[in-house]
C-alpha positions in Angstrom: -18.1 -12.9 21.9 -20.1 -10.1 23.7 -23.1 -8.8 21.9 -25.7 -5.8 22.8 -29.1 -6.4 22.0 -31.5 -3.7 20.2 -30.9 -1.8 17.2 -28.2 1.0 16.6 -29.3 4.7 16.8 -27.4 4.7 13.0 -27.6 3.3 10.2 -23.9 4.6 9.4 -21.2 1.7 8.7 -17.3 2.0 8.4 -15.3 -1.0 7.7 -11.4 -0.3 8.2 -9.2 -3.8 6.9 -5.6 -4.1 7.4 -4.2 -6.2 4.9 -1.2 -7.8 7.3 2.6 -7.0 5.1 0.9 -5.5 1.2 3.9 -3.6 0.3 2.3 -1.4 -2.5 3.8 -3.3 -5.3 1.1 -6.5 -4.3 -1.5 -4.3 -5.2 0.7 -2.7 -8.6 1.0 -6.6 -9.9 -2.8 -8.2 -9.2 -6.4 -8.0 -10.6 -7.7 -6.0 -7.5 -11.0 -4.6 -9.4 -12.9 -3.4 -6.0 -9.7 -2.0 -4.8 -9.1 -0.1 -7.7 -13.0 0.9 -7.3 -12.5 2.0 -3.9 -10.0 4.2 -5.7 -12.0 5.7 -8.6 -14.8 6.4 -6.0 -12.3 8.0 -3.4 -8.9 8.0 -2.4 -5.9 6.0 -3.2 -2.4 6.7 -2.0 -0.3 4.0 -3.7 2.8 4.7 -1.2 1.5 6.0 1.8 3.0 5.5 5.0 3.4 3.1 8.1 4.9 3.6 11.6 8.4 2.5 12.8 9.5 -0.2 13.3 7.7 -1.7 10.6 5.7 -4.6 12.4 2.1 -6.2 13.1 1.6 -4.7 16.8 3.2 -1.3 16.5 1.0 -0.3 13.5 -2.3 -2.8 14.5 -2.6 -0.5 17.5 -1.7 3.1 15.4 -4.4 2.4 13.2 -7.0 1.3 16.3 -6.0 4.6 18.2 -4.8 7.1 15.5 -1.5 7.6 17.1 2.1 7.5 17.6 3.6 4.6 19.8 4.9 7.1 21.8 0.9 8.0 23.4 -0.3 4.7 22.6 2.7 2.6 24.4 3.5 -0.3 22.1 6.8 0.1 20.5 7.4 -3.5 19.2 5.9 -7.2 18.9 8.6 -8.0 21.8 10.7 -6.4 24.1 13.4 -7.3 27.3 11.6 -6.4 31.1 15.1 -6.2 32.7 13.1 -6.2 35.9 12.6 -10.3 35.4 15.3 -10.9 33.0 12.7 -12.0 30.9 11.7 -11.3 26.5 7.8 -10.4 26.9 5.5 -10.5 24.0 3.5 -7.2 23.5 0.3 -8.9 23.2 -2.2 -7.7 26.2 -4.6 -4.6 26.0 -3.2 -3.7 28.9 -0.2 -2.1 27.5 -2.0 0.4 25.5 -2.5 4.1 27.1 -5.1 5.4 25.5 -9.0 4.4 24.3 -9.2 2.8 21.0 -11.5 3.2 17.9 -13.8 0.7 19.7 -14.4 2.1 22.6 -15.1 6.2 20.8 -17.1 4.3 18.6 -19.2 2.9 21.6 -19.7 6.1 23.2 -21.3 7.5 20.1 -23.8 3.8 21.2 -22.5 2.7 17.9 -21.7 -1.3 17.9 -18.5 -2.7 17.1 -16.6 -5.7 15.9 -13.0 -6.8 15.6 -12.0 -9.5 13.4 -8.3 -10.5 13.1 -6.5 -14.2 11.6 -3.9 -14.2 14.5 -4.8 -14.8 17.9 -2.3 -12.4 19.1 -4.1 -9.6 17.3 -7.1 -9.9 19.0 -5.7 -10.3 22.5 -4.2 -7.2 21.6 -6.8 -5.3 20.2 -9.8 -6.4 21.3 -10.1 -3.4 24.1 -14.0 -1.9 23.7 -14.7 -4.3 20.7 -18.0 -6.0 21.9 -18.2 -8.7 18.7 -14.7 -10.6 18.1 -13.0 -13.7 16.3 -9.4 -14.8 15.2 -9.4 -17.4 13.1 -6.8 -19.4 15.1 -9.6 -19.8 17.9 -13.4 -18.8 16.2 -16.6 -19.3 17.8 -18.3 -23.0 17.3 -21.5 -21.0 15.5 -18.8 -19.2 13.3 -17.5 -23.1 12.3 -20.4 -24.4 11.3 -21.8 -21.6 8.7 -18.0 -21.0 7.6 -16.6 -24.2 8.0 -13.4 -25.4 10.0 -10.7 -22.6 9.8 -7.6 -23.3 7.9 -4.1 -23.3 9.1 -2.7 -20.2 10.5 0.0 -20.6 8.0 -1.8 -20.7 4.5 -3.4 -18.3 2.5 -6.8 -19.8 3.0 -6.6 -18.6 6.6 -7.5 -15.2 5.5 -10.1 -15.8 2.7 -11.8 -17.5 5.4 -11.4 -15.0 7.7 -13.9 -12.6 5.2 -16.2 -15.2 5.0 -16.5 -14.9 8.5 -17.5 -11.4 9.0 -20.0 -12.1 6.2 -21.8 -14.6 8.6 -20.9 -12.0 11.9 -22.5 -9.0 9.6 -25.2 -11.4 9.0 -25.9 -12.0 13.2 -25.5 -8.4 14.5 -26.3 -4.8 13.4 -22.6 -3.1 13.3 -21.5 0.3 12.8 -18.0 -0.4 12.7 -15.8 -2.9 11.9 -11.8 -3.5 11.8 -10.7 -6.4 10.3 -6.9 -7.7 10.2 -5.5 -10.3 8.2 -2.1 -12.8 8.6 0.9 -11.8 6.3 2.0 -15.7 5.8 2.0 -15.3 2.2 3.1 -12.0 2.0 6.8 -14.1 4.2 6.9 -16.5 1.7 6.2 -14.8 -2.0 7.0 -11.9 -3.9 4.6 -9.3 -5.6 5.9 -11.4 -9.1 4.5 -15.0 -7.7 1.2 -16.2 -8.9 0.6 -17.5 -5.6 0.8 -13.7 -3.8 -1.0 -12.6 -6.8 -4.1 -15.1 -6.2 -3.6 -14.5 -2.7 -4.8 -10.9 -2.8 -7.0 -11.1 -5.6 -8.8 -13.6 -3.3 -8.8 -11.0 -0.6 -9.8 -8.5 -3.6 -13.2 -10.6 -3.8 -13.8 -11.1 -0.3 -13.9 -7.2 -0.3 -15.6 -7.0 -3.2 -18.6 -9.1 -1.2 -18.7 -6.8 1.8 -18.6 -3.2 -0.4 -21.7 -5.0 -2.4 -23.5 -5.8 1.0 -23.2 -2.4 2.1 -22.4 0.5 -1.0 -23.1 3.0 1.7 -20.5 2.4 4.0 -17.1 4.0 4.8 -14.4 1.3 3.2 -10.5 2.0 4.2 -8.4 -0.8 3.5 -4.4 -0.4 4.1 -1.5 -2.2 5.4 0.1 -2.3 8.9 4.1 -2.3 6.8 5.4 -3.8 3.8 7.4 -7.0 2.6 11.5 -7.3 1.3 13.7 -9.9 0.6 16.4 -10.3 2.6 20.0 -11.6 2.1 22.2 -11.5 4.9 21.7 -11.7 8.6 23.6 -10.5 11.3 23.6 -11.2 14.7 24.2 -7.9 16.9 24.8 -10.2 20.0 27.9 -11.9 19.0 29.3 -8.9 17.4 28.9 -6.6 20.9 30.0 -9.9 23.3 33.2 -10.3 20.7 34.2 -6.5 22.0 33.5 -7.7 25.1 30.0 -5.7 25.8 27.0 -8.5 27.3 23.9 -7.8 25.7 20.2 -8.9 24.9 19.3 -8.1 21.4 15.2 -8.0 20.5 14.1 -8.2 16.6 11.1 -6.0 17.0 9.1 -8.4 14.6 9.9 -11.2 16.9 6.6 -13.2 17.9 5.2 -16.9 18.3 4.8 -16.7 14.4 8.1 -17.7 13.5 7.4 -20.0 10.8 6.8 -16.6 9.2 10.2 -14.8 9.8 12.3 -16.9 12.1 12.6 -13.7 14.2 14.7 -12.3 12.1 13.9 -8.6 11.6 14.7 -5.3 9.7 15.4 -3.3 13.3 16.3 -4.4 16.6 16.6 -2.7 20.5 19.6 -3.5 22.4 19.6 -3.5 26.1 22.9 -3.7 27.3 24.0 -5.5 30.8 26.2 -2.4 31.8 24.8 0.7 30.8 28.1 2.3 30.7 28.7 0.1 27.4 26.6 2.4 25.6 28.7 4.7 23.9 31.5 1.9 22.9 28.4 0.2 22.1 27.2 2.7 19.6 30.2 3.6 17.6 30.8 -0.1 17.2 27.5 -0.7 15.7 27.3 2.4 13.5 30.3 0.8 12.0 28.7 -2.8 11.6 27.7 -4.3 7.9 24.3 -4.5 7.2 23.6 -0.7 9.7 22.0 1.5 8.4 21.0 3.6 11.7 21.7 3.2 15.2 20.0 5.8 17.6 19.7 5.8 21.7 16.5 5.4 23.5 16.2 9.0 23.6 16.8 9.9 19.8 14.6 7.3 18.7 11.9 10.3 19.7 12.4 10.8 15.8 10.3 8.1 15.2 7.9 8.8 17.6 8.9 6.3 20.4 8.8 6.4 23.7 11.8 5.7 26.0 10.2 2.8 27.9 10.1 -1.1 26.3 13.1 0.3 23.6 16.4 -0.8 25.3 19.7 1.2 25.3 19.9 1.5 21.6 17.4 1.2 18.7 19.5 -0.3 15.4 18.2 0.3 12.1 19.1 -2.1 9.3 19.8 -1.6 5.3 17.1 -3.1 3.1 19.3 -6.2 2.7 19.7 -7.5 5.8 17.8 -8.8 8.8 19.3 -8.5 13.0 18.4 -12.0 15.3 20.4 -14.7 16.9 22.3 -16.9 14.4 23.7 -19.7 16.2 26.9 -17.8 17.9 28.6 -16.5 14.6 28.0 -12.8 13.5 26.5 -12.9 10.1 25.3 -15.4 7.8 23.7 -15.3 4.5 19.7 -16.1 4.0 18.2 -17.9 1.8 14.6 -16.8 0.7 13.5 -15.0 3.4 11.2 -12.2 3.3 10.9 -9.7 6.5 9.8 -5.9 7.5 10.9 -4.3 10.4 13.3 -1.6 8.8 12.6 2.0 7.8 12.8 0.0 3.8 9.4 -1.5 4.9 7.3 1.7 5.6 5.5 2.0 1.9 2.1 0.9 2.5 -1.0 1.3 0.2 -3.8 3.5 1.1 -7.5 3.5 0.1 -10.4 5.0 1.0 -14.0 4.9 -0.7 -14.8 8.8 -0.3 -13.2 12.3 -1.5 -11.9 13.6 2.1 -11.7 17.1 2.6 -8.5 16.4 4.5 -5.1 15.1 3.6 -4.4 11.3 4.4 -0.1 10.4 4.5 0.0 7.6 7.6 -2.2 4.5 7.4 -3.0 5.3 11.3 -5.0 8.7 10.2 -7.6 6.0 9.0 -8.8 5.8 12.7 -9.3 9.7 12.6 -11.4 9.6 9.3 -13.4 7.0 10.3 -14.2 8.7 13.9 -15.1 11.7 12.0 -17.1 9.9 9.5 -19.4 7.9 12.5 -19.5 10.8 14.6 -21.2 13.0 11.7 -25.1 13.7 12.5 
């Protein structure tokens, strides 16, 4: 955990939270009083929207850098480096392009912190961010004022993730700080369960702490993509190798986290082992259950990414269904799991504790407020 010493030239504080997978209807069905506050005060979008695909890493690094995947490089959690016939997680800094929110905010010599539940995250992120934590691997200090960190897979893990930047805000000065929680609960319960719904009001408090700490500061709090319940899988794979065509099929939410989503996911990229499969390729998945889109690496500039990391084909799938490796048969049904992934998981709440002059639709113009807001004399 790097820290500069000496004060900051401002007193000016932003705070920018991602709450990991709160489709909007989390938010509709709890007792979220500061959120609703932030509201009243600001700026709520109740459906605003995320970046596709709909998963952690794509939209973690939108809302750190303000842009599309296709400037900022990441363009899943996963993807297939044909060069070493290998699956590589997206996790390293060194795959973004461009200079994140921490590093502009450090060249106004404002500090900075980063705070994440998943290790990955902050692996990922951490580029320019001079304080940082996951709660998979805290500092000792941060263990002893907190207490020992819960399992990655609870829905303690993130209540004491707040309770950590308490104690960091506590340490250091900080103009700015982004904070990203774990979506464990968000896998495993609806928006109807009591357990989501103490879940976030939980998180609801832990906000409510930091906006009484600091009533002058920026707050933004959205989601990096929303939640669904899915019912059938199918496995893309065994569909293409039954026609013959060899393939590696990537879920993009695919990750070490599979207690979470088994690495079964809304969209997938296809890499084919003969490129000259592709158009047989295409017209047999456009025709495959559970389908709803299927564009090649070129089209997918629709959705703002790149051609690089995103295979021969990029396949879109129906709110029902998930894509990922089922044994060796082509589709299966599921039995309550949640996922994201799909164009059906882009909703994502918005809220921000000022009137702004301009118009907010993506989570990722967040980064671009809050830039504006610190950089203000």
């Amino acid at each position: 955990m790097g820290v500069r010493s000496g004060l900051p030239h401002s007193s000016k504080r932003a705070l920018l939270i991602c709450i990991d997978g709160c489709d909007p209807d989390y938010i509709k069905r709890s007792s979220v009083p500061n959120l609703r506050r932030l509201a009243r005060e600001g700026m709520y979008i109740e459906r605003g929207v995320s970046i596709v695909p709909t998963v952690t890493n794509v939209n973690n690094v939108s809302l750190i850098t303000g842009v599309y995947p296709d400037i900022h490089g990441i363009t899943s959690n996963c993807y297939y480096d044909r060069d070493s016939g290998k699956e590589v997680y997206m996790e390293s800094a060194e795959f973004i392009r461009v200079k994140t929110i921490f590093e502009k905010v450090n060249k106004l010599g404002l500090r900075t912190a980063l705070l994440t539940s998943k290790e990955k995250l902050l692996t990922l992120l951490r580029r320019g961010a001079e304080t940082m934590l996951s709660a998979e691997n805290p500092p000792q200090w941060v263990v002893k004022e907190v207490g020992v960190q819960p399992n990655i897979y609870s829905s303690e893990v993130n209540i004491w993730l707040f309770e950590a930047l308490l104690s960091v805000i506590q340490r250091f000065e900080l103009n700015f700080v982004y904070l990203a929680t774990t979506d464990y609960i968000m896998h495993k319960y609806s928006p109807e369960d009591s357990e989501a719904q103490e879940h976030m009001a939980a998180i609801d408090t832990g906000i409510g702490k930091l906006i009484d700490l600091f009533p002058d500061a920026l707050f933004c709090v959205t989601a990096d993509h929303g939640m669904a319940e899915k019912e059938k899988t199918v496995n893309l794979e065994a569909i293409l190798k039954n026609h013959g065509i060899r393939s590696i099929v990537i879920p993009t939410v695919k990750d070490k986290y599979v207690p979470h989503h088994s690495n079964l996911s809304g969209s997938a990229y296809v890499y084919l082992l003969n490129r000259q499969d592709r158009v047989r390729a295409y017209e047999i998945l456009r025709q495959t259950e559970g389908v709803e889109e299927v564009l090649t690496n070129t089209e997918s500039a629709r959705y703002h990414l790149p051609v690089e990391y995103t295979g021969d084909l990029f396949v879109l799938g129906e709110e029902d269904y998930v894509f990922g490796r089922i044994d060796d048969i082509e589709r299966k049904k599921v039995d309550q799991l949640r996922s994201h992934g799909s164009l059906h998981e882009r909703e994502v709440p918005i809220f921000c504790g000022r009137i702004l002059e301009r118009r907010v639709t993506e989570n990722k113009e967040l980064a671009t407020v809050i830039l504006d807001y610190l950089s203000e004399p």
